[in-house]
C-alpha positions as CSV (number, residue, x, y, z in Angstrom):
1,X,-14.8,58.4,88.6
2,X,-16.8,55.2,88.3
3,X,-16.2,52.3,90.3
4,X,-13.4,50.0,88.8
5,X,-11.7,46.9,90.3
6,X,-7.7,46.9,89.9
7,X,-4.9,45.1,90.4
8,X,-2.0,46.6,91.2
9,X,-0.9,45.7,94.1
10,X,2.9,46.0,94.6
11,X,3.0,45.0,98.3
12,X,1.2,43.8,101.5
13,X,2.6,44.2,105.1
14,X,1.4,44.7,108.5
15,X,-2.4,45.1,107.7
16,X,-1.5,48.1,104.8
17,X,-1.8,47.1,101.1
18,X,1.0,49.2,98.8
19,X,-1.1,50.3,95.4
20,X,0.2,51.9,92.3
21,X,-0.9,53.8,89.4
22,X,-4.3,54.3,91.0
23,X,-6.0,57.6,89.5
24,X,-8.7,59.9,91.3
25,X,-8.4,58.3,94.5
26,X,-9.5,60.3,97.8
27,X,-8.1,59.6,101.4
28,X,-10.8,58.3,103.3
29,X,-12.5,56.6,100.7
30,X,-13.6,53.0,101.4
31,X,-12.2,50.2,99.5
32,X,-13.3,46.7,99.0
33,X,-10.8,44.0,98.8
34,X,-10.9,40.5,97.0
35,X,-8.3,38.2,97.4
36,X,-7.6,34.8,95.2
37,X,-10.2,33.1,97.2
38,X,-12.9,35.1,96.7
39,X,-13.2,36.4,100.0
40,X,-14.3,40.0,100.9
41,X,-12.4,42.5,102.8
42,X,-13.2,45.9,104.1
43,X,-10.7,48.7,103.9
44,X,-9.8,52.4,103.7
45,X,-7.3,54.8,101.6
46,X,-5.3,56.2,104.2
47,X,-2.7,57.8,101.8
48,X,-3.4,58.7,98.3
49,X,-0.3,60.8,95.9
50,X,0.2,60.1,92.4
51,X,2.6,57.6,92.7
52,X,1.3,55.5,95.5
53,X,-2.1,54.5,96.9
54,X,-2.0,53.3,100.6
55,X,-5.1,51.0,102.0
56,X,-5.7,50.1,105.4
57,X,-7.3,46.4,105.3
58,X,-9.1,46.1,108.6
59,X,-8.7,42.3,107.9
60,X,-4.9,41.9,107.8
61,X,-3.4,41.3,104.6
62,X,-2.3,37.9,105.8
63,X,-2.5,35.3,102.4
64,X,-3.2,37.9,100.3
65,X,-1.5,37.0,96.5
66,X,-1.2,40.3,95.5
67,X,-1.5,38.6,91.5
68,X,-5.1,38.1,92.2
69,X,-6.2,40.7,94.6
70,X,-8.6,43.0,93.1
71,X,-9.2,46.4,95.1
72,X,-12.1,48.3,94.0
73,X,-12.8,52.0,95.1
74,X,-16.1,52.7,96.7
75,X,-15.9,56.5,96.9
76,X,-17.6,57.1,99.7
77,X,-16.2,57.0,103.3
78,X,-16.7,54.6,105.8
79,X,-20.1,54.4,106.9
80,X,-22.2,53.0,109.8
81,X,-25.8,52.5,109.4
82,X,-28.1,53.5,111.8
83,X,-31.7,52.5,113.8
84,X,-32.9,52.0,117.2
85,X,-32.5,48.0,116.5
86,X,-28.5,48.9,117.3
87,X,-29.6,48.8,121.0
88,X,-28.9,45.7,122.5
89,X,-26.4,44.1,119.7
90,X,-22.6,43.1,119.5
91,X,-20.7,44.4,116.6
92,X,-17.1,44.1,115.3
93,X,-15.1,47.3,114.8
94,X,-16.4,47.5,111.4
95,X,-20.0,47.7,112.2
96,X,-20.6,43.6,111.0
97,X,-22.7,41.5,113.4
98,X,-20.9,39.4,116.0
99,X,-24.2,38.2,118.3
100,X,-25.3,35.7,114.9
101,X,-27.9,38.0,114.1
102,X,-28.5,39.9,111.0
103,X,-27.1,42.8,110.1
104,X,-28.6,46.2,110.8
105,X,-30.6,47.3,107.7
106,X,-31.4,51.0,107.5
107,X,-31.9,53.9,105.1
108,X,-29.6,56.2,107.9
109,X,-26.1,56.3,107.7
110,X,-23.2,58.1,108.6
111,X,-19.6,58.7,107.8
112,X,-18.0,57.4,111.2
113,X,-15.2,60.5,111.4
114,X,-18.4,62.2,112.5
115,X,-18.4,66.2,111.4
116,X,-17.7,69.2,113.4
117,X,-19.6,70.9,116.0
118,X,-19.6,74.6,116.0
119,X,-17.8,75.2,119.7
120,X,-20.6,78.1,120.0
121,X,-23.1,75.4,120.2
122,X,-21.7,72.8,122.8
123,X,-23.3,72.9,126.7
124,X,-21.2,73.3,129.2
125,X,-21.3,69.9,131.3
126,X,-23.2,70.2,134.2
127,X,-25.4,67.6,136.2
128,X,-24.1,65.4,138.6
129,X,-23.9,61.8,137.6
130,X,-24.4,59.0,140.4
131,X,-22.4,56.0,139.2
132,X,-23.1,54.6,142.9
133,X,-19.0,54.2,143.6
134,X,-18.1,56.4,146.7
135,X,-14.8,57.6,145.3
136,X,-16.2,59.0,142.4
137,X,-19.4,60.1,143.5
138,X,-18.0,62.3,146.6
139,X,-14.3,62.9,145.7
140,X,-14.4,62.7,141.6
141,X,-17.9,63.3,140.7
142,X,-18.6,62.3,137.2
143,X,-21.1,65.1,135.2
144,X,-23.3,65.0,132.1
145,X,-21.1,65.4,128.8
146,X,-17.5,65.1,130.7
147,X,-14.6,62.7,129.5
148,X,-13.4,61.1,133.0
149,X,-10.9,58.4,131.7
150,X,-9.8,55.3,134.4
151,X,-6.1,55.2,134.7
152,X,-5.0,51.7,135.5
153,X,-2.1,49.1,135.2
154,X,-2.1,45.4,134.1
155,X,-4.1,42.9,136.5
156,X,-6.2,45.9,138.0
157,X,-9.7,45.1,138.1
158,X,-10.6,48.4,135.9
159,X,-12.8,46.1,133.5
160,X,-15.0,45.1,136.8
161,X,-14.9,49.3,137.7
162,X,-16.1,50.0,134.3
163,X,-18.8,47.5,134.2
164,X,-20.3,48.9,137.4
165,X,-20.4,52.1,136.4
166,X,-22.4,50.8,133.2
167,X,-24.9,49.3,135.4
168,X,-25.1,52.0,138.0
169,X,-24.9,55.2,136.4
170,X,-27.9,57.2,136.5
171,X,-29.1,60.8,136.7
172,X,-30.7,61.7,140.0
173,X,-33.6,63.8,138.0
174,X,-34.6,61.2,135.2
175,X,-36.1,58.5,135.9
176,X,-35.0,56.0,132.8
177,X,-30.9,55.1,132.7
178,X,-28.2,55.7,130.2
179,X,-28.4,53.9,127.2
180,X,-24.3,52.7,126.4
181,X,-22.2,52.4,123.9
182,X,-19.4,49.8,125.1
183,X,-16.6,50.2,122.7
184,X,-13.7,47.1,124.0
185,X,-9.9,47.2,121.6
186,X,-7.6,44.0,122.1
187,X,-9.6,42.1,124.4
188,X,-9.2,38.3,125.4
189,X,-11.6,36.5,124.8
190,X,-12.7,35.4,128.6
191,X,-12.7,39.6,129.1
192,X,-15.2,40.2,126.0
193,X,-17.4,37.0,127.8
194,X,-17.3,38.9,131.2
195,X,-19.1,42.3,129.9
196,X,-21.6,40.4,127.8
197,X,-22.2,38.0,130.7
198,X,-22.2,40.8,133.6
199,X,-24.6,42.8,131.2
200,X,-26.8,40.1,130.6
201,X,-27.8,38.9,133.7
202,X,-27.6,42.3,135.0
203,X,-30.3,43.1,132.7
204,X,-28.6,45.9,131.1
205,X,-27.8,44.3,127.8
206,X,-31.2,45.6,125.8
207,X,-29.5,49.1,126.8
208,X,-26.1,48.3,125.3
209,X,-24.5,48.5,122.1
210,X,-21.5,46.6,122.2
211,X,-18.5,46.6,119.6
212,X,-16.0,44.1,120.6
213,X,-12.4,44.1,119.3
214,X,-10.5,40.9,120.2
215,X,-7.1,40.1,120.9
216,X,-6.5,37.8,118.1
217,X,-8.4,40.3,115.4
218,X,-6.6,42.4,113.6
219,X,-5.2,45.5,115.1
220,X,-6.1,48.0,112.2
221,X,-9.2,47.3,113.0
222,X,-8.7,49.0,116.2
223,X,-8.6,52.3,114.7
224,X,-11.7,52.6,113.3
225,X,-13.4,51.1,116.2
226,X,-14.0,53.7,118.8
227,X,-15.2,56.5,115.5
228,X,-17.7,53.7,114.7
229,X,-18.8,53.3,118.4
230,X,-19.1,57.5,118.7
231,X,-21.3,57.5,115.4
232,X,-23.2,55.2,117.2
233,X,-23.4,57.3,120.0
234,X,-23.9,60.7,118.0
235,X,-27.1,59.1,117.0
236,X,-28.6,58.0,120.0
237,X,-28.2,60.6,121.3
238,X,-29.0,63.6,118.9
239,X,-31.1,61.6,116.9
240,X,-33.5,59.8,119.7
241,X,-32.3,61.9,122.6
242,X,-31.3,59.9,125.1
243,X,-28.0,60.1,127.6
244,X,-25.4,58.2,126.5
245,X,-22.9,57.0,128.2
246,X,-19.6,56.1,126.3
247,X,-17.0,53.0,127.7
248,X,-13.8,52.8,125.6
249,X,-11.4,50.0,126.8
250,X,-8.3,49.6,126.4
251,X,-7.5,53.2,124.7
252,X,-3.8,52.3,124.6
253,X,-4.4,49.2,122.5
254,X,-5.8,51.5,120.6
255,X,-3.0,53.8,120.4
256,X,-0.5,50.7,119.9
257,X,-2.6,49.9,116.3
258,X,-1.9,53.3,115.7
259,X,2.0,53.3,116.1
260,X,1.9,49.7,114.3
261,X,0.2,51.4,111.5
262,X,1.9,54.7,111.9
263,X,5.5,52.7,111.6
264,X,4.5,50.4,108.7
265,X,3.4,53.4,106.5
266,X,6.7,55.1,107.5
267,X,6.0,58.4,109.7
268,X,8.1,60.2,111.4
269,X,8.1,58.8,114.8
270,X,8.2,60.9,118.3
271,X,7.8,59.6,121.8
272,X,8.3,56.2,122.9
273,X,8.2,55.2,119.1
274,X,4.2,56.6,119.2
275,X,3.6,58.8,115.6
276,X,3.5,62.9,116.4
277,X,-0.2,63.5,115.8
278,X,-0.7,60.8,118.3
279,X,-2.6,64.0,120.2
280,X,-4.9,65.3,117.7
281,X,-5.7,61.5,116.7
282,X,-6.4,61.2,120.7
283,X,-8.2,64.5,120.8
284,X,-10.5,63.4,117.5
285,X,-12.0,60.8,119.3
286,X,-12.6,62.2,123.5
287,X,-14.1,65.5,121.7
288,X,-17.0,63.8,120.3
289,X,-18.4,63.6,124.0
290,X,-20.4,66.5,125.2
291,X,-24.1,68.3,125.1
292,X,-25.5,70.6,122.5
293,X,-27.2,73.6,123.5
294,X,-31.3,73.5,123.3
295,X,-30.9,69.1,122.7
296,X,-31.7,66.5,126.0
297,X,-29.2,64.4,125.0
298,X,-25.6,63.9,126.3
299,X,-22.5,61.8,125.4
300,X,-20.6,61.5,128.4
301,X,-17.0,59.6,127.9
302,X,-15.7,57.5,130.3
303,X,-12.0,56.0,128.3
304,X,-10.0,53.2,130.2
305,X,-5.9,53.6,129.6
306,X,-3.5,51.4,130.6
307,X,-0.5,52.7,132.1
308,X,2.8,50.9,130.4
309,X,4.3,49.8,133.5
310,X,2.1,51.8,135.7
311,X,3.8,55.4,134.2
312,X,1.7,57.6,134.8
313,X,3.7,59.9,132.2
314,X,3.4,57.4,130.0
315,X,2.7,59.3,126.1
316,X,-0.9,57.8,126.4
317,X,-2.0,58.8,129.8
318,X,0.0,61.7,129.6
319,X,-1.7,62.9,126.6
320,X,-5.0,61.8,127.3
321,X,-5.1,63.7,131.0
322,X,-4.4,67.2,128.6
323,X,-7.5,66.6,126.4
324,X,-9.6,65.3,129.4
325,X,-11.5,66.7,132.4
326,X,-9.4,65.0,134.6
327,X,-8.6,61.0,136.2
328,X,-9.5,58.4,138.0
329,X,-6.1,56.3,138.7
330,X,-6.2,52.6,140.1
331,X,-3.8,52.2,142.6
332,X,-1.9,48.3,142.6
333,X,-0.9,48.7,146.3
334,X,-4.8,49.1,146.9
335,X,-5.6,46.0,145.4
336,X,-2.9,44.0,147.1
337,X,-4.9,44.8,150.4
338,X,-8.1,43.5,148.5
339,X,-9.8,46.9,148.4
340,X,-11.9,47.2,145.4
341,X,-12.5,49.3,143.3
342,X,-8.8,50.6,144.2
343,X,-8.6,54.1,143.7
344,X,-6.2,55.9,144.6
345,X,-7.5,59.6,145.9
346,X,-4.3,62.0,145.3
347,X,-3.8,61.3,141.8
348,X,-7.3,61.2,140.8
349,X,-9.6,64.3,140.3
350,X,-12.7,65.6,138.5
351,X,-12.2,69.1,136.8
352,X,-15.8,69.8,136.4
353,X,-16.8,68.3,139.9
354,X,-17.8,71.7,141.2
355,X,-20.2,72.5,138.6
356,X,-22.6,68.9,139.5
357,X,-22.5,69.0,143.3
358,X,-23.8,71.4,145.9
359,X,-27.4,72.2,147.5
360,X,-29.6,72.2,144.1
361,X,-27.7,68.5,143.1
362,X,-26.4,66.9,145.7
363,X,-26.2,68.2,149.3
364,X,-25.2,71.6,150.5
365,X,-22.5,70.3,152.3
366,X,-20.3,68.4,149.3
367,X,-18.1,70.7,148.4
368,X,-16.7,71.4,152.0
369,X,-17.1,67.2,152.6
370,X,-15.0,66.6,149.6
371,X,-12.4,69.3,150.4
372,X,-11.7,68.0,153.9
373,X,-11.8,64.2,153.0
374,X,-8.8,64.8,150.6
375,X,-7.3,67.1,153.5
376,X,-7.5,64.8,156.2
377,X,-6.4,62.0,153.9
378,X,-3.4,63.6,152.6
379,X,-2.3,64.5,156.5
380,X,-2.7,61.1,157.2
381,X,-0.5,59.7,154.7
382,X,1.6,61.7,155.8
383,X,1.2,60.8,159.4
384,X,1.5,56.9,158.0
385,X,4.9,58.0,156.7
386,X,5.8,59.1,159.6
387,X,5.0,56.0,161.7
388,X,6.8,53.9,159.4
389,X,10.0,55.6,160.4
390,X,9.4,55.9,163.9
391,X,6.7,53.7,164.7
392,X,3.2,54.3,165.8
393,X,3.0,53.9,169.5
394,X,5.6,57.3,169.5
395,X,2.8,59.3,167.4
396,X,1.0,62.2,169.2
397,X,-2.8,61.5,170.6
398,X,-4.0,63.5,167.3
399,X,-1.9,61.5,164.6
400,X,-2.8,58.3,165.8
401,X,-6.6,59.6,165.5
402,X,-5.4,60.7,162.1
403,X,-3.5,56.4,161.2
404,X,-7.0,55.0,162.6
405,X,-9.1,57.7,160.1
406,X,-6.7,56.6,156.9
407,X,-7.4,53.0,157.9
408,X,-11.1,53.9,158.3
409,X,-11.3,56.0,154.9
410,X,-9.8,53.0,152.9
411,X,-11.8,50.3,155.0
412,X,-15.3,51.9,154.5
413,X,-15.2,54.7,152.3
414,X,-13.4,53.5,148.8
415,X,-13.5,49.9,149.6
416,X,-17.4,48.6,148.4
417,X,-18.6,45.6,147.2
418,X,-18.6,45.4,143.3
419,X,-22.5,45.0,143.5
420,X,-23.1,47.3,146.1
421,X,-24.7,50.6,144.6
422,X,-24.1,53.6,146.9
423,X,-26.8,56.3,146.6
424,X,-24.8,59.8,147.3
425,X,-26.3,60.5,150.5
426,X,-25.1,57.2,151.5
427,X,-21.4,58.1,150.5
428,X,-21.9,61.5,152.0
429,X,-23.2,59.7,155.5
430,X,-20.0,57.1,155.7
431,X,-17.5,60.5,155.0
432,X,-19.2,62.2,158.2
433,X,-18.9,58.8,160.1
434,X,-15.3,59.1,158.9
435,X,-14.4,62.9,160.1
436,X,-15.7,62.1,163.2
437,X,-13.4,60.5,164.0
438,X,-11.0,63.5,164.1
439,X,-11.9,66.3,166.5
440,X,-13.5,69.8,165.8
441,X,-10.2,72.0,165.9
442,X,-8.6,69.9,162.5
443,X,-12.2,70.2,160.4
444,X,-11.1,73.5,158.8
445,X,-12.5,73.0,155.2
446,X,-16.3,72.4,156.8
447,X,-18.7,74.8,158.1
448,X,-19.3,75.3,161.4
449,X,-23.4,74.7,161.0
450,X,-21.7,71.8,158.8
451,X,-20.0,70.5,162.0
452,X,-23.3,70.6,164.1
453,X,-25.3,69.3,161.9
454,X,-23.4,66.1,160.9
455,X,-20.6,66.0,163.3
456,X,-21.5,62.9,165.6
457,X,-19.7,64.4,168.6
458,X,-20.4,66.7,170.9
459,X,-17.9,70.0,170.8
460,X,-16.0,69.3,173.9
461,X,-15.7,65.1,173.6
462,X,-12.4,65.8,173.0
463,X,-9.8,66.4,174.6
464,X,-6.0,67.4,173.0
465,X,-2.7,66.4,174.1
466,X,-0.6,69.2,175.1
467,X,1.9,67.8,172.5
468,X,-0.9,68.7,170.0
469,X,-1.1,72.1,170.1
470,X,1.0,73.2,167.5
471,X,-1.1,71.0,165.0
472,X,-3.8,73.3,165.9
473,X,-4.3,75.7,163.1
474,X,-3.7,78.8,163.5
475,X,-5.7,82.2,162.8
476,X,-4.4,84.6,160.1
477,X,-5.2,88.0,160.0
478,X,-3.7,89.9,156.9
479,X,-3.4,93.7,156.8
């Protein structure tokens, strides 16, 4: 079909322009939009049947006179052009300049839906990936090619979290950084000023490619943003071979352009209101991170979602911790103390933490440290629990050795200064300074050459209370 401009219009609502009589059109395909004024919009056919043409006007279709629109067909899919220049630009969710530069000329492009990867040729993720932030580094470790989303809630200081781990993450066995990809959906304006501000004089913008998203834009464009972002990504790292590192914040504006779109165009709607392939749609997007076999390169995924009302079962999060390798959740009772970054260890874990830590990437004694940091935290929240109900100067010798270790771990170990960049031996060093504050006998998930190698007490510096012995664990023996 050649390219023809039409005019048949019939209605325009919520960002989606109502078409009929259209022949030969395919779903996907691009469309070019020119209302009464003159003025150029981008769009997309998201529905195509005999009867009824559907586009998706990343613009809004606010002012449009539908009398003297013209819509022409560009029969080609939205594409994203391509070049090392991308590094160290801001671009709108569309791929158009927003630092008042020019735009990216380039022979390479791409459609930005990406194409499929043969699962036979995917890596599994591996290499341990120092973002400098103790939590993450010795509870959640983050590896090369994971998707490790931030859980958070509103007022939670997850856009300061994810901009540290933009300037801090690094490989322990290369010696150059990530490059990123910095993908932001609904923003305020003062938040889109603080990442290109923080990257700026951080020195880490020549490394970035931003695509900004704001509030006030129009929320179809949303959905197009974080496939533009990964093409991006595909490229640097496939193409130029490089580690990429992949920010997407906020995930569930994305998802709310997505109901709003979903609800306009009349689908059948499932939880919450959200449309039923809300899950796939999710899932089209986080699998795009990983590693090819025999290629340098990684994308590794880091996704922030905001938790409606802090609901952790929430239709986003929810969804999003089944197509994930696990969570890091933000905890608002944290931050009211002032701890930063406030993460919250019981919740949060790293599937594919075991497969980047241990003797040949970290230290040989991770794993065990790990284990018996979320041990003795867990006993002494429970402990806390306790003393809350019958007050603390009634706890045994051992669980008020167990309050002043919780107080401890959240005083030293996940509290940090939002420029302080923790290398993981340092991390590993303040967990020991941590379990020594509990005696030998509770240690169980260490090793004993563990113990007298990094233990900062001698064996018999202390003593129990008689009313502590049956806290003492006790030894098994199975038939």
């Amino acid at each position: 079909m050649k390219e023809k401009e039409y005019r048949m219009g019939v209605r325009a609502q919520g960002g989606l322009l109502y078409m009929q009589g259209i022949p030969g059109v395919a779903f996907g395909d691009r469309v070019q939009v020119r209302d009464h004024r003159g003025g150029l919009r981008n769009g997309r056919v998201i529905r195509s049947a005999k009867e009824l043409v559907l586009v998706q006007v990343f613009e809004g279709t606010d002012d449009l006179d539908l009398e003297n629109t013209w819509v022409r067909f560009l029969e080609e899919p939205f594409r994203m052009p391509l070049s090392p220049e991308l590094l160290g630009r801001v671009f709108s969710g569309i791929g158009q300049p927003r630092d008042e530069r020019p735009p990216i000329v380039s022979s390479l492009s791409r459609d930005v839906n990406g194409s499929a990867v043969n699962p036979a040729a995917r890596a599994y993720p591996k290499e341990f990936i120092q973002t400098g932030i103790s939590t993450i580094d010795g509870l959640n470790s983050l590896v090369r090619g994971q998707k490790l989303p931030i859980f958070t809630g509103s007022g939670l200081p997850h856009n300061r979290l994810a901009a540290q781990i933009v300037r801090q993450a690094r490989l322990l066995n290369e010696t150059s950084g990530f490059a990123v990809v910095f993908a932001a959906m609904g923003v305020s304006y003062d938040d889109a000023r603080f990442f290109r501000e923080n990257f700026e004089s951080s020195g880490v913008l020549g490394n970035v490619v931003m695509f900004i998203n704001l509030a006030d834009d129009p929320p179809i464009e949303r959905l197009v943003l974080p496939r533009t972002a990964l093409t991006v990504a595909e490229y640097l790292t496939f193409d130029l071979d490089l580690h990429v590192l992949v920010v997407l914040t906020d995930m569930t504006n994305y998802a709310e352009a997505l109901r709003e779109v979903a609800t306009a165009k009349g689908d059948v709607p499932s939880r919450k209101g959200y449309p039923g392939y809300l899950y796939s749609d999710l899932a089209e997007i986080y699998e795009r991170a990983g590693r090819i076999k025999n290629r340098h390169g990684s994308i590794t995924m880091v996704p922030v979602v905001s938790m409606p009302s802090d609901d952790i079962t929430h239709p986003i999060p929810d969804l999003t911790g089944y197509i994930t390798e696990g969570q890091i959740v933000l905890s608002r009772e944290l931050n009211n103390q002032g701890i930063y970054p406030p993460v919250t260890i019981p919740p949060s874990l790293s599937r594919l933490m075991k497969d980047g830590i241990g003797k040949d990437d970290t230290r040989e004694d991770h794993p065990r440290v790990a284990s018996q940091l979320y041990a003795s935290y867990a006993r002494a929240l429970e402990v806390r629990n306790l003393a809350s109900i019958i007050g603390a100067e009634e706890l045994s010798g051992l669980d008020k050795k167990f309050l002043a270790f919780a107080e401890g771990f959240e005083k030293q170990f996940v509290n940090q200064g939002e420029d302080e960049d923790r290398s993981i031996i340092e991390t590993l060093s303040i967990a020991w300074d941590l379990l020594s504050l509990l005696p030998y006998d509770v240690l169980t998930r260490v090793s004993e050459a563990d113990l007298a190698k990094y233990h900062h007490r001698e064996r018999g510096a202390v003593e129990h209370d008689l009313d502590d012995a049956e806290t003492r664990p006790e030894t098994v023996t199975h038939a």
